[in-house]
C-alpha positions as CSV (number, residue, x, y, z in Angstrom):
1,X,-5.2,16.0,-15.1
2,X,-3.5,18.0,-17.2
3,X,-4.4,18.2,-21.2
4,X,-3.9,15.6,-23.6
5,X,-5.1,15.1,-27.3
6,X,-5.8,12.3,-29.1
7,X,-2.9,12.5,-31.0
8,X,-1.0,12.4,-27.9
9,X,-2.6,8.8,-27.1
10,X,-2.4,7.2,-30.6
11,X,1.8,8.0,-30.2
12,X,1.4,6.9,-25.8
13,X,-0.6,3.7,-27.5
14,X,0.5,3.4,-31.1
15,X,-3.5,2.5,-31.8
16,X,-5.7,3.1,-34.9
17,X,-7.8,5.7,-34.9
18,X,-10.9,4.5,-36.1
19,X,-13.0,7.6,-36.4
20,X,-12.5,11.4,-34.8
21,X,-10.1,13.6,-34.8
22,X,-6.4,13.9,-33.3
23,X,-7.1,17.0,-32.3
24,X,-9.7,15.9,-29.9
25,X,-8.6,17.2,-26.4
26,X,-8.7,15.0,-23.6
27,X,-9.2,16.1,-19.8
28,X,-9.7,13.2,-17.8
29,X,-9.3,9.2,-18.5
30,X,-11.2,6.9,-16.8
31,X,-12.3,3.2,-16.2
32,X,-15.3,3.8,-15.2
33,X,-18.3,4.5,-17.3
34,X,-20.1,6.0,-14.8
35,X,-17.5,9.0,-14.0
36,X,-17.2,9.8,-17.7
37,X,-18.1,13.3,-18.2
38,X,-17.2,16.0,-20.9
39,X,-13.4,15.2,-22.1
40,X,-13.3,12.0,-20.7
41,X,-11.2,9.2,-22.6
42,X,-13.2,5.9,-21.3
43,X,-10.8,3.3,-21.6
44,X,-13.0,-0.1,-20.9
45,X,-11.2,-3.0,-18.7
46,X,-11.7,-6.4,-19.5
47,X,-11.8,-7.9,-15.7
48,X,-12.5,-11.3,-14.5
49,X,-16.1,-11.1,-14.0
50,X,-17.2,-8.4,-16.2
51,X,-16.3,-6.5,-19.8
52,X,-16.2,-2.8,-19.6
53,X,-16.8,-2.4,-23.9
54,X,-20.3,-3.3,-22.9
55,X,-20.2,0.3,-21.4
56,X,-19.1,2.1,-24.6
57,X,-22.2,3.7,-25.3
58,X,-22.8,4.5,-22.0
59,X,-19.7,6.5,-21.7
60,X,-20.8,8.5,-24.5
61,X,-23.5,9.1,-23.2
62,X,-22.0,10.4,-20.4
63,X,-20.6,13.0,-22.6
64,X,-16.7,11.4,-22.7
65,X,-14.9,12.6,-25.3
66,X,-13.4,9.3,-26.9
67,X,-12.9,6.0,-26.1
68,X,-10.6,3.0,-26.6
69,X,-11.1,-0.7,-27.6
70,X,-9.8,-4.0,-28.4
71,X,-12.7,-5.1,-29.9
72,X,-14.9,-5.3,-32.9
73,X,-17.2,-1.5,-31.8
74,X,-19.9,-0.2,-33.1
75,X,-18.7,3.1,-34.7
76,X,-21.0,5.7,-33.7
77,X,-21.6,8.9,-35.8
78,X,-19.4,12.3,-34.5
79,X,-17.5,9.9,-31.6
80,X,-13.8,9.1,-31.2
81,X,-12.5,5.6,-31.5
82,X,-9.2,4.4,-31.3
83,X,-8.3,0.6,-31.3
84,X,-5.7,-1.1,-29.4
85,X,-4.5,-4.7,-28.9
86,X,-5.4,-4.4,-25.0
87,X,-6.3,-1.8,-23.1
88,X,-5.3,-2.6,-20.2
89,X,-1.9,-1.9,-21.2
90,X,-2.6,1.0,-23.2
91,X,-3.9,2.4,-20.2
92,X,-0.4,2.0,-18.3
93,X,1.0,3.1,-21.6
94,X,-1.2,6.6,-21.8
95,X,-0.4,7.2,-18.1
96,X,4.0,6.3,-18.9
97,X,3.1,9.3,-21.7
98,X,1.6,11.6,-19.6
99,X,4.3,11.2,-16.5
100,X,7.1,11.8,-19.4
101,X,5.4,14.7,-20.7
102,X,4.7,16.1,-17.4
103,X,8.0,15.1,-15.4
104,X,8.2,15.8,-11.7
105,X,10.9,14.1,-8.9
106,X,9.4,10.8,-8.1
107,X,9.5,8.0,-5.2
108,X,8.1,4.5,-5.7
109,X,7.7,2.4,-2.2
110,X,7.2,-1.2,-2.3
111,X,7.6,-3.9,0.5
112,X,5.9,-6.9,2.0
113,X,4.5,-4.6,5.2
114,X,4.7,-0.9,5.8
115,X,3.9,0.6,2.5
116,X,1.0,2.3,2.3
117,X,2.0,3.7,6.0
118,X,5.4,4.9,4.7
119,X,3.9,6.1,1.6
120,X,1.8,8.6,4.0
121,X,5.1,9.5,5.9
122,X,6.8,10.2,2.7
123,X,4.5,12.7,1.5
124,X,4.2,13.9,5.0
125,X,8.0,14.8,4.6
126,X,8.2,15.7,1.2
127,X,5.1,17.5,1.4
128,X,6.9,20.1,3.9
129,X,9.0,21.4,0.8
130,X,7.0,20.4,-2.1
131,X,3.1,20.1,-3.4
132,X,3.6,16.3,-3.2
133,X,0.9,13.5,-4.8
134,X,0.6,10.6,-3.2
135,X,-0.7,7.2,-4.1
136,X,-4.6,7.5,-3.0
137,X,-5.6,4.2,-0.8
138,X,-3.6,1.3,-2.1
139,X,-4.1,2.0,-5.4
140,X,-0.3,0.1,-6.0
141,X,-1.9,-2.4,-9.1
142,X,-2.0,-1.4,-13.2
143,X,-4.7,0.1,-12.6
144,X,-4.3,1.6,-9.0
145,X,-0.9,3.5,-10.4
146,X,-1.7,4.9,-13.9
147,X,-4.6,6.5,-11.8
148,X,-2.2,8.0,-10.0
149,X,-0.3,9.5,-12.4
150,X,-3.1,10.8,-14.5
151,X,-4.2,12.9,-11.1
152,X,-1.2,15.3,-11.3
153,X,-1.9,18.5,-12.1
154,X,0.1,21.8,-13.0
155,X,0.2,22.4,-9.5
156,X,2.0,19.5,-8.2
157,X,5.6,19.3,-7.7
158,X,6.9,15.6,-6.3
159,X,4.9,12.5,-6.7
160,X,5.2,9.6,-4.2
161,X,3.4,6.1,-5.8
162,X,2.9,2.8,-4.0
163,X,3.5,-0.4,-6.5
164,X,2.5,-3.9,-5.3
165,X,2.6,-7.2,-6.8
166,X,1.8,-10.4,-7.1
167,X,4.1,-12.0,-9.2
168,X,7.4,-11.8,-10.8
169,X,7.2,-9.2,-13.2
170,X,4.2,-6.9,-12.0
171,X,6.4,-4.4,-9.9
172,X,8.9,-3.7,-13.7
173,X,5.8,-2.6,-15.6
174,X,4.6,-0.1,-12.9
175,X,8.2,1.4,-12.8
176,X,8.1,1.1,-16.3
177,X,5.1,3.7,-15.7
178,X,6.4,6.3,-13.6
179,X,10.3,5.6,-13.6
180,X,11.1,6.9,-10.2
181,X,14.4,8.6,-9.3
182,X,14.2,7.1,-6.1
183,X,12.8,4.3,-4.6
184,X,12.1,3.2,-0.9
185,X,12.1,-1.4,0.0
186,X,10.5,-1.4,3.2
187,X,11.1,-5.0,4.2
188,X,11.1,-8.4,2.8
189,X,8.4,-11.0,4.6
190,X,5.8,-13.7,3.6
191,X,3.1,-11.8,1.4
192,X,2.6,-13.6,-1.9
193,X,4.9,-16.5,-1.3
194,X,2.0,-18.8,-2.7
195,X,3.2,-17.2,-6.2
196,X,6.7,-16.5,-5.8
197,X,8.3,-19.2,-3.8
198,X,10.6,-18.2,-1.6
199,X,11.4,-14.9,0.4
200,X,14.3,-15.1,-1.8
201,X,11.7,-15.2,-4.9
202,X,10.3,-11.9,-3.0
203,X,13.3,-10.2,-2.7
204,X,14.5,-10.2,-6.3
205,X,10.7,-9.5,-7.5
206,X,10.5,-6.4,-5.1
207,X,14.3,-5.8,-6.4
208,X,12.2,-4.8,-10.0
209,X,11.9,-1.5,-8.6
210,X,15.3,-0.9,-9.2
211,X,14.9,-2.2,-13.2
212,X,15.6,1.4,-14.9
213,X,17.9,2.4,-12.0
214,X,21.5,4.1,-13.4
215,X,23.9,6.0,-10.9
216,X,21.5,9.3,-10.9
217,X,18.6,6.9,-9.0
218,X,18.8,6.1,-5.2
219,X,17.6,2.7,-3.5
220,X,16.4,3.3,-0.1
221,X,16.3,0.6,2.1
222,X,15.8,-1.0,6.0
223,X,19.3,-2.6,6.5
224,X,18.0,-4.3,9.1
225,X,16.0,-6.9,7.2
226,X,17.4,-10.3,6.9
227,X,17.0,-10.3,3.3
228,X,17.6,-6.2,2.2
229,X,20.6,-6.5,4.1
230,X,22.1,-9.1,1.7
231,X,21.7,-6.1,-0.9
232,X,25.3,-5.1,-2.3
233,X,26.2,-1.4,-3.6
234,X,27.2,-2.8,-7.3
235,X,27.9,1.1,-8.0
236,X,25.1,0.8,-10.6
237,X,22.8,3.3,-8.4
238,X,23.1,4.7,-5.1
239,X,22.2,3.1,-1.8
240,X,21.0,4.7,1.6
241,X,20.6,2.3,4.5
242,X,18.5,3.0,7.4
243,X,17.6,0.8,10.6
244,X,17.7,0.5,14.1
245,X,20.0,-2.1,14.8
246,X,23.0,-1.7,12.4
247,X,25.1,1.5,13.5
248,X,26.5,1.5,10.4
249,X,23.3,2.3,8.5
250,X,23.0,5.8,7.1
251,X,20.1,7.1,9.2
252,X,19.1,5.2,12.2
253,X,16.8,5.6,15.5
254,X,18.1,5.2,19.1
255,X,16.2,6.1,22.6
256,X,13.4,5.0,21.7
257,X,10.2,5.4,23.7
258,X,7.0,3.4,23.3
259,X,3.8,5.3,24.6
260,X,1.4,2.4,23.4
261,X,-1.3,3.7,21.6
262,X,-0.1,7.2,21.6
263,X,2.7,6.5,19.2
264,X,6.3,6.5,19.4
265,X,9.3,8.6,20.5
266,X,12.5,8.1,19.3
267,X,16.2,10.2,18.5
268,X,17.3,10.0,14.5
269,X,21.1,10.0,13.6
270,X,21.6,11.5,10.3
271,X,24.0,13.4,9.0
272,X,26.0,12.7,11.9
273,X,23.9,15.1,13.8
274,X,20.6,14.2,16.7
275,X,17.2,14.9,15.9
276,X,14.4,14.4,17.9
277,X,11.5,12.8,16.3
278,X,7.7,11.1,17.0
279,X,5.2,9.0,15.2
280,X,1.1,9.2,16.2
281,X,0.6,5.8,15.1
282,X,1.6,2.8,17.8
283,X,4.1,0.1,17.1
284,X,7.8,0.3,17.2
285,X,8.3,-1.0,13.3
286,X,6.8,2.8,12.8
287,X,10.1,4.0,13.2
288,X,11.8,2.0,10.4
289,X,8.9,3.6,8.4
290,X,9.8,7.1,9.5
291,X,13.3,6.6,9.0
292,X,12.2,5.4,5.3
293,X,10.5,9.0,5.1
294,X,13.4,10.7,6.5
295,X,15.6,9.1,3.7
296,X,13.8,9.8,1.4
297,X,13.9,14.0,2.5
298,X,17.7,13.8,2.3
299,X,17.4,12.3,-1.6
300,X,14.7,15.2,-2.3
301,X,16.2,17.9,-0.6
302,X,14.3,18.3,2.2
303,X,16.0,18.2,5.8
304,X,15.9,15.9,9.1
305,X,14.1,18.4,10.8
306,X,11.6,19.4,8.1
307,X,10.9,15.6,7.4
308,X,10.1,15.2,11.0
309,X,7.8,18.1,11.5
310,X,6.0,16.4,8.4
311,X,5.8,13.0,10.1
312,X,4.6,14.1,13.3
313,X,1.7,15.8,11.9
314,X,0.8,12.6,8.8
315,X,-2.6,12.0,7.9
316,X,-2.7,8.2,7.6
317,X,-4.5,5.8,5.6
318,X,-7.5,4.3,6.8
319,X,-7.5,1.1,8.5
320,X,-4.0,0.7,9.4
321,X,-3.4,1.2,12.8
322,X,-6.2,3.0,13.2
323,X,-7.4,3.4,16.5
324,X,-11.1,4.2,17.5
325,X,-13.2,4.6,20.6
326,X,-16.8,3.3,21.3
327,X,-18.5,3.0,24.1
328,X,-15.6,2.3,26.9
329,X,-14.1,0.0,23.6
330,X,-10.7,0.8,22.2
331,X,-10.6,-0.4,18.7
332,X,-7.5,-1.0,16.8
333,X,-8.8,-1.1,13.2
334,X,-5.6,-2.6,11.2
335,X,-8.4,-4.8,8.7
336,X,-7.2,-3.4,5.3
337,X,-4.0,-6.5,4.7
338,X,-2.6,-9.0,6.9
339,X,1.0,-10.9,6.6
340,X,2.3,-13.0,9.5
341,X,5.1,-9.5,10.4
342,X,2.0,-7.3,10.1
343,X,-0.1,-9.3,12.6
344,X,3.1,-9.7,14.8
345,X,3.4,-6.1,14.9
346,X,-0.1,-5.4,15.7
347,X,-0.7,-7.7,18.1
348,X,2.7,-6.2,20.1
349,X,1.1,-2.9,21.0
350,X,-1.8,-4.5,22.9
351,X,0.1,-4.9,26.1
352,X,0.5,-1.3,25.8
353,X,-3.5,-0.8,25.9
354,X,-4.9,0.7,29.5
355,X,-7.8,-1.4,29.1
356,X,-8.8,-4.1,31.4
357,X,-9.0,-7.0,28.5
358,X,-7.2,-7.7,25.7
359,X,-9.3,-9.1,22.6
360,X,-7.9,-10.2,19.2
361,X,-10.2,-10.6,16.4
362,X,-7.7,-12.9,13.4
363,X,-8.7,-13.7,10.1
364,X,-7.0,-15.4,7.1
365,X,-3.6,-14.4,5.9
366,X,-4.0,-15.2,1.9
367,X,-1.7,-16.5,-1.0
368,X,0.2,-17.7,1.6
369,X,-0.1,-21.4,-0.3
370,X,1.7,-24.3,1.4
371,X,2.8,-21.8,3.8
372,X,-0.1,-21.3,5.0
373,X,-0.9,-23.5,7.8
374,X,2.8,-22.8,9.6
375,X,2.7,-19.1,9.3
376,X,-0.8,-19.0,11.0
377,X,0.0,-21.8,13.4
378,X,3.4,-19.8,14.2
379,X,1.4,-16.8,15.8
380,X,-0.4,-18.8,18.3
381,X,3.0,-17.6,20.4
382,X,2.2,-14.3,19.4
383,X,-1.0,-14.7,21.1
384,X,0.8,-15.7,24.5
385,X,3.4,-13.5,24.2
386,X,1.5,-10.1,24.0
387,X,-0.9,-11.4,26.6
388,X,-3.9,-11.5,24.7
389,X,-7.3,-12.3,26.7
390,X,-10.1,-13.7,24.1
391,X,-8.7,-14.8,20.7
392,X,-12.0,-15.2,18.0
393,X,-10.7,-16.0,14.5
394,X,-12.4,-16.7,11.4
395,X,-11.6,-18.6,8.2
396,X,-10.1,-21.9,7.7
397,X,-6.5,-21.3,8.4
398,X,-6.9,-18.2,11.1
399,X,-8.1,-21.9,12.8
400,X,-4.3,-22.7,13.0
401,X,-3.6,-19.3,15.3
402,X,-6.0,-21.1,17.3
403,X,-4.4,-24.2,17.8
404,X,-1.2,-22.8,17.9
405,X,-1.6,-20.7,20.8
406,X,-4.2,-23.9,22.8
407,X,-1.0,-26.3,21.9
408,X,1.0,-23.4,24.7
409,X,-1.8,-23.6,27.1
410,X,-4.0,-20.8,25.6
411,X,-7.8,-21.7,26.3
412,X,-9.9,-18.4,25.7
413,X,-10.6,-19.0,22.4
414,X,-13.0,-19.2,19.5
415,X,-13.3,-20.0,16.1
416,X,-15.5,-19.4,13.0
417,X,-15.6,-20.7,9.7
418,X,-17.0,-17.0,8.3
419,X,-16.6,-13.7,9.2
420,X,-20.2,-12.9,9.5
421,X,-20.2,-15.6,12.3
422,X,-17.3,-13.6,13.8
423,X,-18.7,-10.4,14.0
424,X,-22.2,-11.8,15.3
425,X,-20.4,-13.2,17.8
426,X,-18.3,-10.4,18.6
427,X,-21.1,-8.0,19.1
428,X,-22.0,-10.3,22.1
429,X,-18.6,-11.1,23.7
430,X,-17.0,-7.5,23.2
431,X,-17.5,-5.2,26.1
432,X,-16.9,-2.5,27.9
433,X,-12.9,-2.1,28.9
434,X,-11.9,-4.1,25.9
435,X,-8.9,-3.8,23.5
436,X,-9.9,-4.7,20.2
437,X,-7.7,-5.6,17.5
438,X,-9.2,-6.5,14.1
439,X,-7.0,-7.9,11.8
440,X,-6.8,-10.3,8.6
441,X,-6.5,-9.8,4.9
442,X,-8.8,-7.6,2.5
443,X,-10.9,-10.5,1.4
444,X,-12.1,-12.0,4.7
445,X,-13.9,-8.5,4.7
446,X,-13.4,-8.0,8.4
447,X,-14.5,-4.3,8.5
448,X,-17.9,-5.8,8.7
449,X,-16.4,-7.1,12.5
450,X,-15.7,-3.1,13.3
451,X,-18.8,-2.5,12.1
452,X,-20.8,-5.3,14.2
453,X,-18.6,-3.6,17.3
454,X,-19.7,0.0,16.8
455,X,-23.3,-1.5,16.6
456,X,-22.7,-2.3,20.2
C-alpha cells in the first residue's frame, strides 16, 4: 500500500479525530487485529458473530499506528483515534480515497458463473502489457474489494476487481469504490435468486456495474446470454459483445476443439482478422470466458495475440476446475461455488475423462429459495446426460439431483444428509480409475470430500 496520513482518512471518512495527529502516516489498513503491525490503521468490523472494537487494544499492541471506531473507546495515552458512524463503510470509503488518489485503468467483472475464472484470464491478458492487480481469491464483498484496492502499490499499472452480490444494491457501492473504466457481465443465471427474484431481478442488479458509466466507460458482455442479450446500446457508454453463437457479436470463437481435461482449442474473430487461441482449463463455457479477456485487451490496449499468449499460460484460482491426480483417481476439484449453469458445466466435461468410472460427488446449491427444489431436481438429467456412473450427494436439497435423475431410470446413487457422511463414504466407494467431480456451494464445505479422497 502506498502512503496515507491521517488527515487523508478524516477527508476519505469525514470522522472525528479523537486524539493523535493528522500527520500520522499510515502504511497498511487492516481488519484484522492480528496482522496489525507498525503503520497499520486497524479498522474493527462489526460482523454477525463477533465485534472487532474488542480488539482495539490489541491492535495497539500490535504496534498499528491508529485506529477507527463507532463506539464509545477507551482513549489511550500517545494512540490515534478517529470516530466514525460505521466502519464498515468508512473502510470502503478510505479504500474509494486511496483508488482516486492513486488512479490506474481499471476492469470490474461480475456475473452469476465465470467470474473469478475470467478475472484470472483478464489479468492473464492485461498482464502481458501491464503490471496488472487482480482480485486475490473471491475477495468480490465490502470487504473482499477495499482489500483489494488498498494492495496497489507504486508499481502497479492496471487493476482487475471481482464484485459480487447478494442483493440489490451491493454491486453500486463496490463500483462506487473503484469506478472502473470498464467492466466485463459474464452471464446472467440462478445465483441469489432467493434475494432478488427473478433472473430479470439479477440482471438489472448485476446491470449496477454500469451505475457511473458515461460514454468514456465500456460494458463488456457475452451476447449470447438470454438475458445480456436483451441489453440495448442507449449511447450512454460503449458496448462490446462477444459469444459463440451470434456472428454479429464483436469477438467471437469458431472451430472449436474440446480435448476433455486438457482444455480447449478454439479460432477467435476479432478485428475481422483469425487468431488461434487455447484454454488449460476443461469445459467449453471457458471460451466465452476467454473471449471476455480478449475484450477486455482490445479496451486496454493490449492485442488479440498478446491476450492470448496471456490466456494460454493463466494461473487460476484454486478450486475451480481444478483438476488433480491421486492414486489412479482423477479429481476435478470445482468445490469453491455451485449454481445450477456451474454444475451443468462441470458435470459436461466428464464424458471427456479416460477413466473407467465416472463419479459425481453434489452438494447444495444455496439462496436458491423456492427455487430450490426445481433447479436441483432439474440436474438429475444432467446426471444421465453426461453419463455419470455413481452419484453421492449431500444436503437436503442435493437430495432432489437424486430423485431427479432415479425418476429417468438412474439407480447408482446415494444420498447424505451431511457432508462429513459424504466424504466417509466416499473414501470407501472411490477407487482406482475413477473420475471425481466435487462440487456444491462454499458452505456445504465439500473440500473436506477432496480431502477424505486424497486420504485414500
Amino acid at each position: 500500500m502506498q502512503k496515507l496520513t491521517i488527515q487523508d482518512i478524516l477527508d476519505a471518512t469525514g470522522g472525528m479525530l479523537l486524539s493523535g495527529s493528522p500527520e500520522t502516516e499510515i502504511t497498511s489498513v487492516v481488519t484484522n487485529s492480528g496482522a496489525a503491525e507498525e503503520g497499520a490503521l486497524f479498522v474493527p468490523i462489526i460482523g454477525e458473530k463477533f465485534d472487532a472494537h474488542e480488539f482495539i487494544k490489541a491492535a495497539f499492541d500490535m504496534g498499528a499506528a491508529a485506529a477507527l471506531t463507532q463506539k464509545e473507546t477507551e482513549l489511550l495515552i500517545d494512540k490515534t483515534i478517529i470516530r466514525v458512524e460505521d466502519t464498515r463503510r468508512a473502510f470502503g470509503d478510505i479504500a474509494a480515497y486511496y483508488k482516486a488518489k492513486y488512479r490506474i485503468p481499471t476492469v470490474a467483472v461480475t456475473g452469476s458463473v465465470g467470474k473469478t475464472t475470467t478475472k484470472d484470464m483478464l489479468a492473464a491478458a492485461l498482464g502481458q502489457k501491464y503490471n496488472t492487480l487482480k482480485t486475490p481469491n473471491n475477495f468480490n464483498n465490502d470487504i473482499g474489494v477495499p482489500i483489494t484496492v488498498l494492495m496497489q502499490e507504486k508499481e502497479h499499472e492496471a487493476a482487475v476487481v471481482e464484485v459480487g452480490m447478494n442483493h440489490f444494491g451491493e454491486i453500486e457501492r463496490l463500483v462506487e469504490i473503484i469506478r472502473p473504466d470498464a467492466a466485463v457481465i459474464t452471464n446472467i443465471g440462478m445465483s441469489h435468486i432467493e434475494n432478488l427474484g427473478s433472473r430479470e431481478g439479477i440482471l438489472k442488479a448485476k446491470l449496477e456495474v454500469t451505475s457511473y458509466f458515461d460514454e468514456n466507460n465500456t460494458l463488456i458482455i457475452n451476447g449470447d446470454d438470454e438475458y445480456l442479450s436483451t441489453v440495448k446500446n442507449t449511447g450512454k457508454y460503449k458496448i462490446i459483445r462477444y459469444g459463440m453463437k451470434d456472428p454479429s457479436n464483436d469477438v467471437t470463437a469458431k472451430d472449436i476443439v474440446n480435448k476433455g481435461l486438457d482444455g480447449i482449442e478454439f479460432t477467435v474473430c476479432a478485428d475481422g482478422k483469425e487468431y488461434p487461441a487455447s484454454v488449460k482449463l476443461p469445459g467449453q463455457h471457458n471460451v466465452y470466458n476467454a473471449l471476455a479477456a480478449i475484450c477486455a485487451g482490445l479496451v486496454f490496449g493490449v492485442s488479440p495475440e498478446e491476450s492470448i499468449k496471456g490466456i494460454a499460460n493463466c494461473e487460476y484460482t484454486s478450486q475451480r476446475l481444478e483438476i488433480e491426480h491421486h492414486k489412479g483417481i482423477e479429481i476435478i476439484n470445482d468445490c469453491y461455488n455451485a449454481s445450477p449453469d456451474s454444475i451443468r458445466a462441470a458435470l459436461s466435461i466428464m464424458p471427456y475423462s479416460l477413466k473407467k468410472r465416472r463419479v459425481a460427488i453434489l452438494g447444495d446449491m444455496q439462496e436458491m429459495g423456492e427455487f430450490a427444489p426445481e433447479a436441483h431436481y432439474r440436474l438429475g438429467a444432467e446426471i444421465i446426460k453426461n453419463n455419470v456412473d455413481m452419484l453421492i450427494t449431500a444436503g437436503e436439497n442435493a437430495r432432489m439431483i437424486a430423485k431427479g435423475a432415479a425418476d429417468k431410470g438412474f439407480t447408482n446413487y446415494k444420498c447424505f444428509d451431511k457432508t462429513l457422511e459424504a466424504a466417509n463414504y466416499a473414501k470407501e466407494a472411490v477407487k482406482d480409475g475413477d473420475c471425481v467431480l466435487v462440487k456444491a456451494s462454499h458452505g456445504m464445505r465439500f473440500e473436506e470430500i477432496v480431502a477424505a479422497i486424497n486420504e485414500i
